[in-house]
C-alpha positions in Angstrom: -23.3 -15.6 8.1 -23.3 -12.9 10.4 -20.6 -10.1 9.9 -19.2 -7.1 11.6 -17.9 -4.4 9.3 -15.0 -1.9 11.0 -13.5 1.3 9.7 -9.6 1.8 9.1 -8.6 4.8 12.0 -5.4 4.7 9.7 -6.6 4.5 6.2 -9.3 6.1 4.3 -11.8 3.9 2.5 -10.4 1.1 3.9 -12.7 -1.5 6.1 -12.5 -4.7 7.6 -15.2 -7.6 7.8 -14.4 -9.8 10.3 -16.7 -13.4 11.8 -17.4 -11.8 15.1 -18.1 -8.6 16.1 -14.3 -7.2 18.4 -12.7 -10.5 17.1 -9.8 -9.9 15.6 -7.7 -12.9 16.7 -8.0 -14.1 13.2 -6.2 -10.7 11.7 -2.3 -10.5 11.4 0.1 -8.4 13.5 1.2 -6.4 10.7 -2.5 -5.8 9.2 -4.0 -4.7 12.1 -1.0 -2.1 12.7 -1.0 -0.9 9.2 -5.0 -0.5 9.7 -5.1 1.1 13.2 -7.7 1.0 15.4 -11.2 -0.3 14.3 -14.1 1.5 14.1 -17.2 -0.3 14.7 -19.4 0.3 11.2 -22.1 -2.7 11.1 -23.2 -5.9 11.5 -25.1 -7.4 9.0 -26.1 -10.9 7.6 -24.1 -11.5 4.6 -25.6 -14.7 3.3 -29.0 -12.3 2.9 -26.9 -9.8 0.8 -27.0 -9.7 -3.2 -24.4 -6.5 -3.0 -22.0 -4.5 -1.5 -20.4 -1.2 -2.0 -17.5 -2.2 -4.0 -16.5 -5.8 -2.7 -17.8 -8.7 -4.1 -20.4 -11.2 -1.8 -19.0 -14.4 -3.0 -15.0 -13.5 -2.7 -15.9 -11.5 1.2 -17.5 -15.2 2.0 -14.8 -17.2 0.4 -12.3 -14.9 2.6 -14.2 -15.4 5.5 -14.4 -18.8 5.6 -10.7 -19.5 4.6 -8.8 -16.8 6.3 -11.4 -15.4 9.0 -11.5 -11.7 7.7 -11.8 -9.7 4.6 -9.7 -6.3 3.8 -11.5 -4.0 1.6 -9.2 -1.3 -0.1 -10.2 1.6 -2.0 -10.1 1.5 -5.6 -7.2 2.9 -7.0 -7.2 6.4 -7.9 -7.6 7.9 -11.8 -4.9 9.9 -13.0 -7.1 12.5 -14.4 -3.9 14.2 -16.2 -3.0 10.8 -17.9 -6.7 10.0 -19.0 -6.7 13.5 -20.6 -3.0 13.2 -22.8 -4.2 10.2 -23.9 -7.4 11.1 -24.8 -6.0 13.9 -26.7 -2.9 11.8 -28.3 -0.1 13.5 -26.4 2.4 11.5 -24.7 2.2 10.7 -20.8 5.7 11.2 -20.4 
């Protein structure tokens, strides 16, 4: 399954696979406003592919295949101050 990776011109971290490479037919209004112009990143065979960065092979196919496209967000960030009250039994409020 062939699959062309783009780059969010709008949000860091954030990519888009799509079927076909400058397809986007398949995306929704709102989506592809929110995510700004695409970059063009890669195209790969994902059916060859064991890994990827931080998305998962089988749910990218599975979103593929029902919806067209799959969104890849960046993983929410750490509070670092939080982490280090708890750590150190003070309260995080």
């Amino acid at each position: 399954m062939l699959t062309a990776v783009y780059k969010s011109s709008k949000k860091a971290d954030t990519y888009l696979y799509v079927e076909k490479r400058d397809d986007f037919s398949k995306i929704p209004e709102p989506l592809m406003a929110m995510f700004g112009r695409p970059k063009y990143v890669m195209m790969f065979d994902l059916s060859k592919r064991k890994k990827l960065g931080i998305a998962d092979v089988a749910q990218v196919q599975d979103k593929l295949s029902s919806d067209g496209f799959y969104l890849q967000l960046p993983p929410p960030e750490e509070n670092l101050l939080d982490q280090f009250k708890q750590q150190n039994g003070a309260s995080s409020d």
